[in-house]
Backbone as a printed PyTorch tensor [residue, N CA C, xyz], in Angstrom:
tensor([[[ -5.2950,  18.5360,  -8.4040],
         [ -5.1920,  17.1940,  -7.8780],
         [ -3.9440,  16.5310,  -8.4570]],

        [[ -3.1820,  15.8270,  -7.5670],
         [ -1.9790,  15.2730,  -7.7680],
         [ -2.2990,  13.9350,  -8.6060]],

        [[ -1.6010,  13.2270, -10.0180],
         [ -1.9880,  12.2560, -10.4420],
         [ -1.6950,  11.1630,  -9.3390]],

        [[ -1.4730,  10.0330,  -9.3050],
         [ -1.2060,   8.7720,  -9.2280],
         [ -0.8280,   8.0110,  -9.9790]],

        [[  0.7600,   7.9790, -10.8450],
         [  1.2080,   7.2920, -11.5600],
         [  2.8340,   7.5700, -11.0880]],

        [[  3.1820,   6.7280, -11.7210],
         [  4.5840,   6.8370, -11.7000],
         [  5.4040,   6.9500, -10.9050]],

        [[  6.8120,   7.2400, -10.5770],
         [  7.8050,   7.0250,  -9.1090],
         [  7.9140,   8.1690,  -8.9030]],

        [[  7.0180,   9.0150,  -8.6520],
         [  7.3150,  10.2610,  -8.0150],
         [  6.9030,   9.6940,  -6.1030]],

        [[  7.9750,   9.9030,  -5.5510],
         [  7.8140,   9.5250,  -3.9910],
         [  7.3500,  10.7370,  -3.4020]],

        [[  7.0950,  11.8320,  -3.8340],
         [  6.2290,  12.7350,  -3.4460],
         [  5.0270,  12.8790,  -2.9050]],

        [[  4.1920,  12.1060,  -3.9250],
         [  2.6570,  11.9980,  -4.2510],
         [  2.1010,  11.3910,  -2.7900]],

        [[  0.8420,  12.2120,  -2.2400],
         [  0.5640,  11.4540,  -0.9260],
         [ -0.0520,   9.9660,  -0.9820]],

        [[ -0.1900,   9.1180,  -0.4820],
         [ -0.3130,   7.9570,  -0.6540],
         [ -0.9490,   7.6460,   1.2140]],

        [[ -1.6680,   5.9470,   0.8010],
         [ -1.5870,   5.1370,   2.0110],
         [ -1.9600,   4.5770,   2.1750]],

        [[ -1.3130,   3.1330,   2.8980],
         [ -0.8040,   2.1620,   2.8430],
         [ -2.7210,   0.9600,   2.9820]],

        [[ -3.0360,   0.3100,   1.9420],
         [ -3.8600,  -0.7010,   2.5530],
         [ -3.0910,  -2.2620,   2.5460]],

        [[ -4.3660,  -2.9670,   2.9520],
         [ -4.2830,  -4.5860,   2.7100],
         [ -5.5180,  -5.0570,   2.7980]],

        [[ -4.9610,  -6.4780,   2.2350],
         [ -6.2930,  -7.1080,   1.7420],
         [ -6.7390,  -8.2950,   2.8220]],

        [[ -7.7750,  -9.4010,   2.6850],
         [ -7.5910, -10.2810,   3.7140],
         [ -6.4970, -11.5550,   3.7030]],

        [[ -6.1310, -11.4140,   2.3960],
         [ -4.6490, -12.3990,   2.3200],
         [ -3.6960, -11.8220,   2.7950]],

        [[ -3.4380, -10.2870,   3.0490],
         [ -2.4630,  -9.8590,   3.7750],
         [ -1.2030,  -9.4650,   2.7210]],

        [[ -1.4590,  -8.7720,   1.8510],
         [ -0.8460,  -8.2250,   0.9070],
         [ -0.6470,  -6.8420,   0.9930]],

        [[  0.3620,  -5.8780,   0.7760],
         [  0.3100,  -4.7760,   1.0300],
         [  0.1650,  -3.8280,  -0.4580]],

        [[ -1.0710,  -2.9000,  -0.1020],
         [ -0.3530,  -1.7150,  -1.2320],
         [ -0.6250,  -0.3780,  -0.7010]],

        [[ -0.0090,   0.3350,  -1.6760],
         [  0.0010,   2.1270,  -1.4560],
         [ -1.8830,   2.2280,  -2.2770]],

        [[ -2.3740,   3.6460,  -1.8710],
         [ -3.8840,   4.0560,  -2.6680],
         [ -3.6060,   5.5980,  -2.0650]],

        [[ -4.2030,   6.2800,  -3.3920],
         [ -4.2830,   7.3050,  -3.2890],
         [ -5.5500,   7.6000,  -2.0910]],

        [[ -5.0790,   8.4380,  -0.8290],
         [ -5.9650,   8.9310,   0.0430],
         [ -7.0520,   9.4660,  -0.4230]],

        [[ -7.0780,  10.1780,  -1.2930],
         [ -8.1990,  10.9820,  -1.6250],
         [ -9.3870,   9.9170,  -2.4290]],

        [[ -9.0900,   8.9040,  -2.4690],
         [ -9.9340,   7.8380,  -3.6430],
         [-10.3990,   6.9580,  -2.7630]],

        [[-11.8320,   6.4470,  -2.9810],
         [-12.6700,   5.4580,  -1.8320],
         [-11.5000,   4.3660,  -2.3440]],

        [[-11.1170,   3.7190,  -1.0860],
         [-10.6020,   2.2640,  -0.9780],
         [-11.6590,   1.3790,  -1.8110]],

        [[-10.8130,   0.2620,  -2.7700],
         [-11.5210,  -0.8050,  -2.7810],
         [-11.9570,  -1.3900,  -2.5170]],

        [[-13.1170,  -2.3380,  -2.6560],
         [-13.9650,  -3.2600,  -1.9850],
         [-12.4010,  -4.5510,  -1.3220]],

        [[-12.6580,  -5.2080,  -0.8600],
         [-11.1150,  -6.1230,  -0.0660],
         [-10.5580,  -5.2070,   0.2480]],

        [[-10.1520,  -4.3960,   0.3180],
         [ -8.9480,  -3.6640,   1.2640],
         [ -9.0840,  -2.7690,   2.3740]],

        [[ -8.7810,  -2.6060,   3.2970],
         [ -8.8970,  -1.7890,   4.1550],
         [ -7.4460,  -0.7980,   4.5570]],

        [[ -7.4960,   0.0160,   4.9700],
         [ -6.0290,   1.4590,   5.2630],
         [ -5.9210,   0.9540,   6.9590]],

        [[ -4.6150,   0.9240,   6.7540],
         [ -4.0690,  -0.1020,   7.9630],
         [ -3.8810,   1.5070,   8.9940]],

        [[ -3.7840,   2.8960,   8.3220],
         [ -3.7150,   3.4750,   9.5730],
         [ -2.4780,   4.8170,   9.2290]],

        [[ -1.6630,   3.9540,   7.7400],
         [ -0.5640,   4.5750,   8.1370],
         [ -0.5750,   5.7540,   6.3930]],

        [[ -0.7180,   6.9280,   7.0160],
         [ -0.5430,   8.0780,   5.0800],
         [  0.7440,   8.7400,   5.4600]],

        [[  1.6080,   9.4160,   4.1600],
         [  2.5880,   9.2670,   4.0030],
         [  2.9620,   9.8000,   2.4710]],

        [[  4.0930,  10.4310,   2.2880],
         [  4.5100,  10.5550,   1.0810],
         [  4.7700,   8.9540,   0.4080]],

        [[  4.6870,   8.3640,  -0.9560],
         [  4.3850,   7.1990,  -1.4440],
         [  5.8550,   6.8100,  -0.8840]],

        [[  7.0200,   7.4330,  -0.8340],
         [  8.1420,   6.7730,  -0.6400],
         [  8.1650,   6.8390,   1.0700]],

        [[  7.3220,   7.0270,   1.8390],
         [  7.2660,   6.6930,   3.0420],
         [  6.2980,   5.7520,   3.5520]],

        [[  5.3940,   5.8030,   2.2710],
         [  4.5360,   4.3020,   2.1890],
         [  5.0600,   2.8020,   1.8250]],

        [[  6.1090,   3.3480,   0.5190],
         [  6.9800,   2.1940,   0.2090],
         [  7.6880,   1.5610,   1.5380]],

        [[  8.4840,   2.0270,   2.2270],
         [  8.9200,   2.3790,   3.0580],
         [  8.5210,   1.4000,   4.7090]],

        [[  7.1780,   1.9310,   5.3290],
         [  6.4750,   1.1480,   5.9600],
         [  6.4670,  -0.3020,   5.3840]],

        [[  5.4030,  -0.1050,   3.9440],
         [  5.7350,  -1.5300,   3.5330],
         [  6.1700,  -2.3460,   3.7070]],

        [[  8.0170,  -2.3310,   3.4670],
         [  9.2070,  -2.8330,   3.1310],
         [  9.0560,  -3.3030,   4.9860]],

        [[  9.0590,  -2.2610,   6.0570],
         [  9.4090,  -2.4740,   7.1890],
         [  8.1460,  -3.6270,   7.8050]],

        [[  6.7070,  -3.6390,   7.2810],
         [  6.2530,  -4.5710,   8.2460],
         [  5.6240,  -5.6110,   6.9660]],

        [[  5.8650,  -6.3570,   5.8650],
         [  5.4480,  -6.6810,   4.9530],
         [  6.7830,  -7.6600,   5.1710]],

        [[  7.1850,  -8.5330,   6.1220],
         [  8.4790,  -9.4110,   6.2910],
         [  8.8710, -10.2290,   4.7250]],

        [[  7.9300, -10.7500,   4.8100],
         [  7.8960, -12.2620,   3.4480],
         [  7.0090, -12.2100,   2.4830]],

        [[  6.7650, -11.1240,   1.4660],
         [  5.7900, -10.8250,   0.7780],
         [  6.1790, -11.9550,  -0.4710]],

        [[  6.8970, -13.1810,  -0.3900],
         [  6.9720, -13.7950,  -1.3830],
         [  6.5600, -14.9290,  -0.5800]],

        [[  6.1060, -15.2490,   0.3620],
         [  5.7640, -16.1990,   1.3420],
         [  3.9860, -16.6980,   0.6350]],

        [[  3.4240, -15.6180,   0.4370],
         [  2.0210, -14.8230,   0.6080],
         [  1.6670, -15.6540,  -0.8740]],

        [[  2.5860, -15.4510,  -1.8220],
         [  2.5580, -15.3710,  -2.9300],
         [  2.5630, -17.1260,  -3.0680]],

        [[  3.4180, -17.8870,  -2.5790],
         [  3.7290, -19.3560,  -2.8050],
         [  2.8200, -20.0090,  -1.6760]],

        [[  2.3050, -19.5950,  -1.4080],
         [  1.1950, -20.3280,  -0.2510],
         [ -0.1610, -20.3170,  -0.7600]],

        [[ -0.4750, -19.8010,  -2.6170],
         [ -1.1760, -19.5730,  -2.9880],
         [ -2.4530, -18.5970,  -2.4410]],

        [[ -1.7930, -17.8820,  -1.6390],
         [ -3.2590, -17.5110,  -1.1780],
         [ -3.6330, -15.8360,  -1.3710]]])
């Protein structure tokens, strides 16, 4: 089993969010957290980063709107 740490963009990954609409990477193989749901999209982590970056417009928006 592949860990989950560190910047290896290798590692399979994919992509959830929460209901504030925050994005993160989770290891596929691991039950999702309670709040989050997998939007759909797995991926090497640097193709998760990746997505992210592409539909995650204003992730500092999210952040100052307190929510």
């Amino acid at each position: 089993m592949t860990t989950f740490v560190g910047d290896d963009d290798s590692v399979p990954c994919q992509v959830v969010i929460n209901k504030a609409g925050q994005y993160s990477i989770w290891p596929p193989q691991r039950p999702v957290p309670d709040g989050w749901e997998p939007v759909g999209f797995e991926g090497s982590r640097g193709d998760c980063i990746a997505y992210i970056d592409e539909v995650w417009a204003d992730p500092t928006a999210i952040a100052a709107s307190g929510t």
